[in-house]
C-alpha positions as CSV (number, residue, x, y, z in Angstrom):
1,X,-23.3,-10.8,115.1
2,X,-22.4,-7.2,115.1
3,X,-23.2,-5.4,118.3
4,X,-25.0,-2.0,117.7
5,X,-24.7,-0.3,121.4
6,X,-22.8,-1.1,124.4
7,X,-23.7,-0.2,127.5
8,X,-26.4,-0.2,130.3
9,X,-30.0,0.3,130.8
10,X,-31.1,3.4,131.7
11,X,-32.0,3.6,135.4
12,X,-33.7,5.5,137.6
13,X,-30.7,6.0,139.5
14,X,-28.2,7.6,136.3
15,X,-31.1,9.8,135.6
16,X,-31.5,11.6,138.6
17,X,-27.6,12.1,139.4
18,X,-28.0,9.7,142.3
19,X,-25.3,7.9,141.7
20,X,-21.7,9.3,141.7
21,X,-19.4,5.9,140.8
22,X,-19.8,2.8,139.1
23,X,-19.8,1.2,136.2
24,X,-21.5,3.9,133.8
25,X,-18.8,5.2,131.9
26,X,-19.8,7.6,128.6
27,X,-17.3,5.9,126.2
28,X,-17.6,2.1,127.8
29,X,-18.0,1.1,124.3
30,X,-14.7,2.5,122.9
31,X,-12.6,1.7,126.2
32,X,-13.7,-1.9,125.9
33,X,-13.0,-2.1,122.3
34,X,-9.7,-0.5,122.7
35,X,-9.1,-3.5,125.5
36,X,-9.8,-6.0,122.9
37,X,-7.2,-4.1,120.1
38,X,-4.8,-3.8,122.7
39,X,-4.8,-7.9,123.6
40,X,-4.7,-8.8,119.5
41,X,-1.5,-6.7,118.9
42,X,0.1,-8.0,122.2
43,X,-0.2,-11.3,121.1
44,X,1.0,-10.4,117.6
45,X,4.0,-8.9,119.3
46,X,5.0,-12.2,120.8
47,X,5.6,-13.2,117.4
48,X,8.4,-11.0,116.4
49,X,11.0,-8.9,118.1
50,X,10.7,-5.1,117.1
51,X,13.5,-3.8,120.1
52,X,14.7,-0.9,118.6
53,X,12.9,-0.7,115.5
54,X,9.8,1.5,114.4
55,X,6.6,-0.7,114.1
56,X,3.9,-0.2,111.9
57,X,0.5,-1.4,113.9
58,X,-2.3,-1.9,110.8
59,X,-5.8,-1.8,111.6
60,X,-9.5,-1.9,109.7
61,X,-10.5,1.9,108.9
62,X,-12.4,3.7,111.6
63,X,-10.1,1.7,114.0
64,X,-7.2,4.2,114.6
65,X,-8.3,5.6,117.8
66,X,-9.3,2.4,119.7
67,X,-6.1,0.6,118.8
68,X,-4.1,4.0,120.4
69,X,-6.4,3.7,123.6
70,X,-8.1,5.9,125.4
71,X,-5.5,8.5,125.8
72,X,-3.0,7.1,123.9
73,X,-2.6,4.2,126.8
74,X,-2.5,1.1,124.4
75,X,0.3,3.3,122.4
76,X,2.2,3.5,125.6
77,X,1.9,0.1,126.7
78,X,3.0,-1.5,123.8
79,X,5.8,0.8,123.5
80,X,6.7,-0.7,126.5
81,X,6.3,-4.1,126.3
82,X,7.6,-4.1,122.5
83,X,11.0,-2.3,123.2
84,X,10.2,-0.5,119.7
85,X,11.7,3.0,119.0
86,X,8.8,4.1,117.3
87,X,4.8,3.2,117.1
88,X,2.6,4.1,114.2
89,X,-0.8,2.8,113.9
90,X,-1.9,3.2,110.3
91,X,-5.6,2.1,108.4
92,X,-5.6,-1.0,105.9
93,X,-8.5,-1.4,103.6
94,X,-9.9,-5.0,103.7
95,X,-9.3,-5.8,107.6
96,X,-11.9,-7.5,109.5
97,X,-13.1,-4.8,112.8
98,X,-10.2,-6.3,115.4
99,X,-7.5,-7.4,112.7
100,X,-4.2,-6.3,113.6
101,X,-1.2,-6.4,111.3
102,X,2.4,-6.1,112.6
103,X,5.1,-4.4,110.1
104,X,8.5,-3.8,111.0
105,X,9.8,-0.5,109.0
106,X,13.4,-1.3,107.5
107,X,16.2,-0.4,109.3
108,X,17.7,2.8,107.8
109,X,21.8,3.4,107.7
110,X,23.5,6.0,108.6
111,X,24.8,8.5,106.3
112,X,27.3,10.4,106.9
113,X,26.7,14.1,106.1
114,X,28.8,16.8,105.1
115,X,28.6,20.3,106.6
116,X,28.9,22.9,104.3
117,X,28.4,26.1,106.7
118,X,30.7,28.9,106.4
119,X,32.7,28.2,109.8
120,X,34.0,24.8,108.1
121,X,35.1,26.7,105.3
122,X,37.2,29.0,107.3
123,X,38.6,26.1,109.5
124,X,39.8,24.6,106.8
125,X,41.5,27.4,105.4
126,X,43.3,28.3,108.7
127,X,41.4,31.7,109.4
128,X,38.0,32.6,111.0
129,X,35.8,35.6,110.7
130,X,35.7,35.5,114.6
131,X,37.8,37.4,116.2
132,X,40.6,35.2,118.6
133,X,42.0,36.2,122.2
């Protein structure tokens, strides 16, 4: 059954700024939602090992924000309990609202590069344009 709002009754109380703490909370609906996104990829997680890696987090459109938590919390706690080097969260057409989809990005190798910059030049050729002491 799909829920429409979440949240509480309106009270007396809320309306007339009586009450200063508690449990209304203006986006309940999306901290409790990213709660539930944050507990599906966790589990997810316990299936692979992504230490060092970068990890690719999919999730139903519209879903971005809730899976990356309320301040990007869920983004920094499973950073942390992942050990992966990077986090993306990316949108997958055809996922159900609390689907998650783990990819690991492929490890890439190291090239090495070549500098071409003038100061290599000169090194090699046994002067510089710098003046020496």
């Amino acid at each position: 059954m799909p829920i429409v709002k979440v949240g509480l009754h309106a009270e007396p109380g809320f309306e007339r700024g009586e009450r200063v703490a508690g449990p209304h909370h203006p986006v309940f609906r999306e901290l409790a939602e990213g709660a539930c996104h944050l507990a599906v990829a966790l589990d997810k997680l316990e299936e692979v090992d992504v230490r060092g890696r970068r990890l690719v987090l999919l999730v139903a459109p519209g879903r971005t924000s809730r899976m990356a938590g309320q301040g990007g919390v869920n983004r920094w706690q499973l950073l942390g309990h992942s050990g992966a080097a990077r986090l993306s969260i990316r949108e997958r057409a055809g996922l159900a609202p609390f689907e998650v989809q783990v990819e690991i990005e492929p490890r890439q190798t190291k090239t090495k590069r070549s500098c071409l910059c003038a100061s290599n030049r000169w090194r090699s050729a046994g002067s510089s344009p710098f003046p020496t002491k």
